[in-house]
C-alpha positions in Angstrom: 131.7 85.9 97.0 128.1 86.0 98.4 128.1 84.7 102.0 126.5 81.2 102.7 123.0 80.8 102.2 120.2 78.6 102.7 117.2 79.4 100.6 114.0 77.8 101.2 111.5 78.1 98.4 107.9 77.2 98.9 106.6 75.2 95.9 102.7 76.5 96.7 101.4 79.5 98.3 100.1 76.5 101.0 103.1 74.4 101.7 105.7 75.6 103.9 107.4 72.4 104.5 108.7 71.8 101.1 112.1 73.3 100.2 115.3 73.2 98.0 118.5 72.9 99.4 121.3 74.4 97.5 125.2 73.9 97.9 126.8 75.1 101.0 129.8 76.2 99.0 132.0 78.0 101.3 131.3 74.9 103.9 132.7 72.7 101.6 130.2 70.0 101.4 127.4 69.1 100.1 123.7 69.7 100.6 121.9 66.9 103.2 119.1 65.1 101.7 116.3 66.7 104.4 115.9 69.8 103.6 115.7 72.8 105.9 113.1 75.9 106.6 115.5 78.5 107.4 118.3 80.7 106.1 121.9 81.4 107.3 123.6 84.7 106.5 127.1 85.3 107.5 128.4 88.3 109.4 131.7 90.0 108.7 133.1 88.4 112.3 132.0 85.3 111.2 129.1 85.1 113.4 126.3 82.8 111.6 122.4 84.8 111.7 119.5 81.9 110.8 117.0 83.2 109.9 113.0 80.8 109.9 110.3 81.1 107.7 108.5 83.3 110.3 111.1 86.0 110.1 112.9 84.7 114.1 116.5 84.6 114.0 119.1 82.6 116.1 122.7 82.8 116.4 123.9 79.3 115.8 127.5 77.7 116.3 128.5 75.6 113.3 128.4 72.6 115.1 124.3 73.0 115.5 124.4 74.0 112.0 125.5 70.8 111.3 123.1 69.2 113.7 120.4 70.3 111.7 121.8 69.2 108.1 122.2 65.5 109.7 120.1 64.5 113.2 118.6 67.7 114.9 117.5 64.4 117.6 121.4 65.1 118.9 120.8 68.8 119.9 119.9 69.4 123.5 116.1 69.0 123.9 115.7 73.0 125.9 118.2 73.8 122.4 116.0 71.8 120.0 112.5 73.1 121.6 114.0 76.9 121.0 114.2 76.2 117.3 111.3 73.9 116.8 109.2 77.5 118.3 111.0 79.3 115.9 110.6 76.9 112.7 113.6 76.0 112.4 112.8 72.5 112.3 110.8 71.1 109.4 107.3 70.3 110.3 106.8 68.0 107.0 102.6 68.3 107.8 103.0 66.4 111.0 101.7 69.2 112.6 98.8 71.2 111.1 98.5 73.4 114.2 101.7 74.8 114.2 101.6 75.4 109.3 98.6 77.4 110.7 100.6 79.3 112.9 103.6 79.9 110.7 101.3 81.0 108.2 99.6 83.4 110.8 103.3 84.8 111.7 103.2 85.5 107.8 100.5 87.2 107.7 100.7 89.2 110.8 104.0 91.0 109.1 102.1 91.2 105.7 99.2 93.2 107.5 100.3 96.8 106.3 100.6 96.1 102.8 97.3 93.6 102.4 94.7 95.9 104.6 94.4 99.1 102.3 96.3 102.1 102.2 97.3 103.5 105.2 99.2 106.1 105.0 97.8 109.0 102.7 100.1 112.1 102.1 98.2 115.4 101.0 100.5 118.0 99.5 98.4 121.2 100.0 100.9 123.7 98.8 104.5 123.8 97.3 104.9 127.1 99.2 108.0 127.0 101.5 110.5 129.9 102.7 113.7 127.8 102.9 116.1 126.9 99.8 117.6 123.3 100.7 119.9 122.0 98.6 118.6 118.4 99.0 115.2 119.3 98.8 113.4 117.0 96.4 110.6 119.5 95.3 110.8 123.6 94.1 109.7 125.9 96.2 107.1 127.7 94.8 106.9 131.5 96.5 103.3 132.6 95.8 100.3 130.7 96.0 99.1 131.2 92.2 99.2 128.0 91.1 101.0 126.2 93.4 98.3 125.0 95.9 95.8 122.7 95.8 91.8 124.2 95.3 89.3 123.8 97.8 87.2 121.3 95.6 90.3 119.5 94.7 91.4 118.7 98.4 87.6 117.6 99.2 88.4 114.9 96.4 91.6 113.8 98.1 89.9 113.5 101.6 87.1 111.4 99.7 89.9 108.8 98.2 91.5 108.9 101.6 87.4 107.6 102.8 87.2 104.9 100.4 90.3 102.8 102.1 89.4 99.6 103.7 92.6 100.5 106.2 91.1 100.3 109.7 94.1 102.7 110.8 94.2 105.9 109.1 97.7 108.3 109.3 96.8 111.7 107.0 99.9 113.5 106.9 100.3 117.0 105.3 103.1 117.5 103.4 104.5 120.0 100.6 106.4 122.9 100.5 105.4 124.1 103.9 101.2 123.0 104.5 101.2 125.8 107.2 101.3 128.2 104.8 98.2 126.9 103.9 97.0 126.5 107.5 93.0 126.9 106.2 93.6 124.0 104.0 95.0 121.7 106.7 91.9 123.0 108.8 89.2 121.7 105.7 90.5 118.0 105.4 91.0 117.9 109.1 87.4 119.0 109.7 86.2 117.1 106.6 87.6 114.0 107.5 86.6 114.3 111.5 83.0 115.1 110.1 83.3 111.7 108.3 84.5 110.0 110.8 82.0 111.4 113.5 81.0 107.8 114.6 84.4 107.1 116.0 84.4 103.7 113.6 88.3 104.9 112.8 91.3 105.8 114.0 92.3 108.3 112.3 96.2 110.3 112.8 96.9 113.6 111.4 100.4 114.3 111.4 102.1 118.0 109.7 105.3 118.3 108.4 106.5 121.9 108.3 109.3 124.2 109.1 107.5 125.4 111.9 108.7 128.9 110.8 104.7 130.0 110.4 103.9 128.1 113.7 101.1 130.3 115.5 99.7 129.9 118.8 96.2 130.0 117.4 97.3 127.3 115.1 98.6 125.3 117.9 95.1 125.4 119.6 93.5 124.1 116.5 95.8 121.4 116.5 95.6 120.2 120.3 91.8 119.8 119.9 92.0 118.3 117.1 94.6 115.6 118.0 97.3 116.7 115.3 100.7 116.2 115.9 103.8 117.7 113.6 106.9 116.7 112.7 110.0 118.7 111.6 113.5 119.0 110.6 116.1 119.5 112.2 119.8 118.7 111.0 121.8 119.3 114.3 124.0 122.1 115.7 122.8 125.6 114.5 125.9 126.4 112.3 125.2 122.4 110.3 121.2 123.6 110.2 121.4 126.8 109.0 123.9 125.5 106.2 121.2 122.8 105.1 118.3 125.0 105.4 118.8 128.4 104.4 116.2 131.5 104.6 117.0 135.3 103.6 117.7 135.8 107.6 120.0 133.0 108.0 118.3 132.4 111.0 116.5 129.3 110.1 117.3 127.2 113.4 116.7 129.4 115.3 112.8 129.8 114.2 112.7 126.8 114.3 113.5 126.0 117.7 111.2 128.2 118.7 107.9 126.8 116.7 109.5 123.5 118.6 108.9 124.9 121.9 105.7 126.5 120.8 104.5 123.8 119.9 105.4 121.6 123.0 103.6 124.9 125.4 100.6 124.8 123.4 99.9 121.1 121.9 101.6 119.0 123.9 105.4 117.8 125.2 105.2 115.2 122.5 103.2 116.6 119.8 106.5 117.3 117.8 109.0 115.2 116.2 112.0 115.8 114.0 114.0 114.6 111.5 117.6 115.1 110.4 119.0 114.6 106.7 122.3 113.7 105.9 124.4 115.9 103.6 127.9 116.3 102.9 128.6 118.7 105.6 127.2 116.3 108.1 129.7 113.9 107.3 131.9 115.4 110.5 129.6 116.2 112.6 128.0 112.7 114.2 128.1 113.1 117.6 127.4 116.7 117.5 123.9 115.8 115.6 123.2 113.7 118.5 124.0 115.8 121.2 121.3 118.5 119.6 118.4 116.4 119.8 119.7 115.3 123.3 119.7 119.4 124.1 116.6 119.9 122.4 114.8 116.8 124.8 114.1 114.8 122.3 113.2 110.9 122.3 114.2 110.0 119.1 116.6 110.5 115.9 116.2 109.6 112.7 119.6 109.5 110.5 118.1 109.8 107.0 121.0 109.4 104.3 120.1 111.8 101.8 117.5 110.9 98.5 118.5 111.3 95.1 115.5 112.3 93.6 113.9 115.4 92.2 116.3 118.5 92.7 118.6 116.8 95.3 119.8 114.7 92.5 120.8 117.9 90.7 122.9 119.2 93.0 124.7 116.0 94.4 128.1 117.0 93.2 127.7 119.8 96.3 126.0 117.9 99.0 126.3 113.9 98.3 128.8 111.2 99.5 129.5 107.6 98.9 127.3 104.7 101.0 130.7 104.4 102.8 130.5 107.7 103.8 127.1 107.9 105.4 127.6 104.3 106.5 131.0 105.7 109.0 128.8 108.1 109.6 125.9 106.6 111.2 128.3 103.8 112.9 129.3 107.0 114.6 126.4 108.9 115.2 124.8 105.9 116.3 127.5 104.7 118.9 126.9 108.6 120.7 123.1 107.0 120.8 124.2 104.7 122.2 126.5 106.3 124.4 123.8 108.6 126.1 121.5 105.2 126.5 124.3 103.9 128.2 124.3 107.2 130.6 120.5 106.7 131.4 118.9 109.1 128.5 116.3 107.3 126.3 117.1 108.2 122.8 116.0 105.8 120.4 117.3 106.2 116.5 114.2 105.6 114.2 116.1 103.8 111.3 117.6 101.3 113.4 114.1 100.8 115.6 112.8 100.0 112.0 115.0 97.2 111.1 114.9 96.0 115.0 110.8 95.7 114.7 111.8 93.8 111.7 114.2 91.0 113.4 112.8 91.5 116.7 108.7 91.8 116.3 105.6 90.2 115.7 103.7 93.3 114.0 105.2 95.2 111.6 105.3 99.1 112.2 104.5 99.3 108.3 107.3 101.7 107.2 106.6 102.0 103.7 110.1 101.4 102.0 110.7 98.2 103.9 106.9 96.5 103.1 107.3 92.6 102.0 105.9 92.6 99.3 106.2 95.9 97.9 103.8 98.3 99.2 104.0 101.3 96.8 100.8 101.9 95.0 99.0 99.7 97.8 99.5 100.3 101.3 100.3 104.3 100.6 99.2 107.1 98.4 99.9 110.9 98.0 97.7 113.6 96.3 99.8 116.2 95.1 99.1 120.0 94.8 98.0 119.9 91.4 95.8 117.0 91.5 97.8 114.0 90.4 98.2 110.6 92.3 101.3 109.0 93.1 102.1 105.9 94.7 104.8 107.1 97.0 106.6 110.5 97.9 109.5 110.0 96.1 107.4 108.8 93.0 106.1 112.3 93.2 109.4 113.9 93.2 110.8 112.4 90.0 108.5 114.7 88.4 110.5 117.1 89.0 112.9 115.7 86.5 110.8 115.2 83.9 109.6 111.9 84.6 106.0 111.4 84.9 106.0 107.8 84.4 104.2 107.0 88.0 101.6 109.1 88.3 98.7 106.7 89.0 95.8 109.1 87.8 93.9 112.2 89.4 92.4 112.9 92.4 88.9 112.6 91.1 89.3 108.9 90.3 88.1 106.8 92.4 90.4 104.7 94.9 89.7 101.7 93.2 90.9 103.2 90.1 93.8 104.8 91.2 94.8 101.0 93.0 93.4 99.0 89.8 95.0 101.5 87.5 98.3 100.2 85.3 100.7 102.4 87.1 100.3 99.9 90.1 100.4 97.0 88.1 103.7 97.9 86.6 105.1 98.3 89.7 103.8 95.0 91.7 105.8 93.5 88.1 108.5 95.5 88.6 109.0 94.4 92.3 108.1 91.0 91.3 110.8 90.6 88.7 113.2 92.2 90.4 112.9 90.1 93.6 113.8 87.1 91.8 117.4 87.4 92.9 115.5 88.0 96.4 115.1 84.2 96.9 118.9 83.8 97.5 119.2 86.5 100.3 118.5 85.9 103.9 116.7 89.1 104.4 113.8 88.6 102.0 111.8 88.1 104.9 112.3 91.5 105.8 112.0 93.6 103.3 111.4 93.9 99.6 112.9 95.7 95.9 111.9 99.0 96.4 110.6 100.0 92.3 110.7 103.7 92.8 114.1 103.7 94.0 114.9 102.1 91.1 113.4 104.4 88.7 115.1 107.2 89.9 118.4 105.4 90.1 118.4 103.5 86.4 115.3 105.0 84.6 113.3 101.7 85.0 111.9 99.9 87.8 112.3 96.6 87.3 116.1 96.4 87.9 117.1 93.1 89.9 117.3 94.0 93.3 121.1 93.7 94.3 122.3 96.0 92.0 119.8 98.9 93.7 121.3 101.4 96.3 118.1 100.1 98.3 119.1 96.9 98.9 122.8 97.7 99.2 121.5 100.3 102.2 119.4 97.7 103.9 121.5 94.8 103.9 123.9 97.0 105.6 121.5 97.9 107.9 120.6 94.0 108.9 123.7 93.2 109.5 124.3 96.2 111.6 121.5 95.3 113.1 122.1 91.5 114.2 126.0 92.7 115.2 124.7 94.9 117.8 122.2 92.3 118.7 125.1 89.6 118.9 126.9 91.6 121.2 124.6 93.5 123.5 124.6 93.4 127.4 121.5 92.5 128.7 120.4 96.1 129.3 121.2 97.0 125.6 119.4 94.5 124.6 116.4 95.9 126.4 116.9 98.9 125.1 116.7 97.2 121.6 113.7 95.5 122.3 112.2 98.4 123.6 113.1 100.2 120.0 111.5 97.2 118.1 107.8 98.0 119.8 105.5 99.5 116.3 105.7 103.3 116.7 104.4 105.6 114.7 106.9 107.3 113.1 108.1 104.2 111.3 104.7 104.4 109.6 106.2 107.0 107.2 109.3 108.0 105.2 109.1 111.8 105.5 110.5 114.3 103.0 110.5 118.0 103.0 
């Protein structure tokens, strides 16, 4: 049984005060003749989540619940002034001021995918020393033909020029890009030359093993402002399984590009990542206590993707969403846990869905955008000159589907964005979200077209029947759980996770 819902639905683009009100079946009753801007989900305890227009939540007793359906005027006034500042109260046009506020509220968590793509991906080379199991793309040993040509990474700094996005993040991925080190070095320069009147911000961010990590290299990369990102799965024994090399000595090396790195760029000019396989199943708090050893700030638990070559081998390395969901319960209770014991580590995926409940701005991670933002607010240039509208669009090509490419490198942006690859997929998401209007969460997130291309073999499947939204409302209600019963200083510490960082900005693969 779906858990009680109410769905507002705006009859124009302009009118936020006009909604239908359907059955509250499981409260045995029928709908009130006002009708009601928000949306209730249920959690598992029972607890009830409303959720406004605006995306603000409250947890409400059923006894305001059915305040609101009859005379809000009997609610206590300090009660009744809390939801009228989170429209929860209908406005019916009394109050223009406060429609052009909502819509403001709106727009403000719209911003990432409306202002132009933001996030561009370069994948220089498909070079990479390591063997994953889960890794999404081959790994091509020797350069010839397998990394991107001068000429053709000039045109992909030139498409990443033509966005309208006042924020810039460039992030090199691949393979390993520091194999290609004097490629990373052209589009830096190139697009630092372009950008010589300051009139951008501009982030350069590179994902690598940190296996060919050179001091030189780090040099570069503190003058320039780069900052890297990495992988790291936990414990040695768990990283060395995930990430093999001939010396089986991979987390080791890269330990030490970590501390490189920190000597030579900067204490916070590297990140990591962690992703989930079947051996790290039994080995949550372990995982944590790594990146705790290692001194880092955050974690992100990444269950594993089924696309490209990871799918091929998920008989060896996957799990059910039960499985990574007891999982991360775990692994993020040892978070938690050292919180609790006065060290700050903050788990990325969770921060994400907190900036989403808890926030203003969105921090514009890509595979939560409302509406969808693939094709729009992201695009990668591959190593062979083809243009996809997300990472993992790229990767299904490595099954034989090349259904998403969005055109070449030498087309212009407004091609690539007018071209009919992106217009199936804003249809896709569009007719797939029409089950969307029924789920409290719309306001947070959105069908996810990709996902559902490598999952069913077309995009446009309706959005509950996706591991993406299965995932995600998960997440949510994880989310408001822990919100519903934090102390004070957890919920701090929650807050303090919600703030727009910018690692949410991307969903990393390598």
């Amino acid at each position: 049984m779906h858990p009680l819902v109410f769905h507002p639905r705006p009859t124009t683009k302009n009118e936020f005060d006009k909604f239908e009100q359907p059955l509250l079946l499981e409260a045995g009753r029928p709908a009130s003749d006002k009708t009601l801007p928000f949306d209730i989900r249920v959690l598992k305890d029972g607890t009830l989540v409303g959720i406004s227009m605006s995306g603000e939540h409250l947890f409400l007793q059923q006894s305001e619940v059915d305040a609101l359906l009859t005379d809000p005027s009997g609610l206590p006034p300090r009660r009744r002034a809390d939801m009228a500042a989170r429209f929860f109260l209908p406005n019916h046009g009394r109050n223009v001021g406060k429609e052009r506020l909502l819509a403001a509220r709106r727009a403000a968590k719209h911003e990432t995918v409306t202002s132009g793509p933001s996030l561009h991906i370069i994948v220089p080379t498909l070079q990479c020393g390591h063997t994953c199991q889960y890794c999404q793309v081959s790994r091509a040993q020797t350069d010839a033909g397998f990394s991107m040509s001068p000429a053709m990474l000039d045109s992909a700094c030139d498409r990443v020029w033509e966005s309208n996005a006042d924020d810039l993040t460039v992030e090199f991925q691949g393979g390993d890009p520091l194999v290609r080190f004097d490629l990373i070095v052209r589009a830096v320069d190139k697009l630092t030359h372009l950008n010589h009147e300051g009139r951008r911000r501009i982030r350069f961010v590179v994902a690598s093993t940190l296996h060919q990590l050179t001091q030189e290299m780090c040099e570069y990369f503190r003058i320039k402002g780069v900052v890297l990102s990495t992988s790291l799965d936990g414990p040695e024994h768990l990283h060395n399984r995930n990430r093999p090399v001939p010396g089986r000595d991979s987390f080791r090396r890269t330990v030490e590009g970590i501390r490189l790195a920190r000597q030579h760029v900067g204490e916070h000019a590297v990140s990591a990542l962690m992703t989930t396989t079947r051996a790290s199943l039994a080995y949550p708090e372990e995982i944590v206590d790594e990146y705790v050893r290692q001194g880092f700030p955050e974690i992100f638990l990444r269950p594993l993707s089924v696309y490209g070559f990871a799918k091929r081998n998920l008989t060896r390395i996957g799990y059910s969403r039960e499985e990574f969901q007891g999982f991360y319960d775990r692994a993020l209770a040892r978070i938690m846990w050292w919180n609790g014991r006065g060290v700050a580590l903050r788990e990325v995926y969770m921060s994400v869905v907190m900036n989403k409940l808890l926030s203003t701005f969105d921090a514009g991670y890509v595979d939560l955008q409302s509406e969808s933002g693939t094709g729009a607010s992201v695009l990668v240039y591959n190593y062979d000159g083809w243009v996809y509208p997300s990472d993992e669009a790229r990767m299904l090509v490595e099954t034989g589907d090349t259904s998403l490419r969005m055109g070449r490198v030498t087309d212009s942006l407004e091609h690539l964005l007018s071209c009919s690859t992106g217009q199936r997929m804003r249809q896709a998401s569009e007719a797939a979200a029409v089950d969307c209007i029924a789920c409290a969460y719309r306001h947070y997130c959105a069908p996810n077209p990709v996902d559902s291309q490598a999952q069913f073999g077309r995009p446009d499947v309706p959005a509950h029947e996706t591991e993406h939204c299965l995932r995600h409302q998960w997440l949510f209600d994880t989310a408001f759980a822990l919100l519903h019963a934090a102390a004070p200083d957890m919920e701090e510490t929650f807050h303090d996770w919600a703030r727009p960082n910018a690692m949410a900005e991307a969903s990393c693969d390598r």
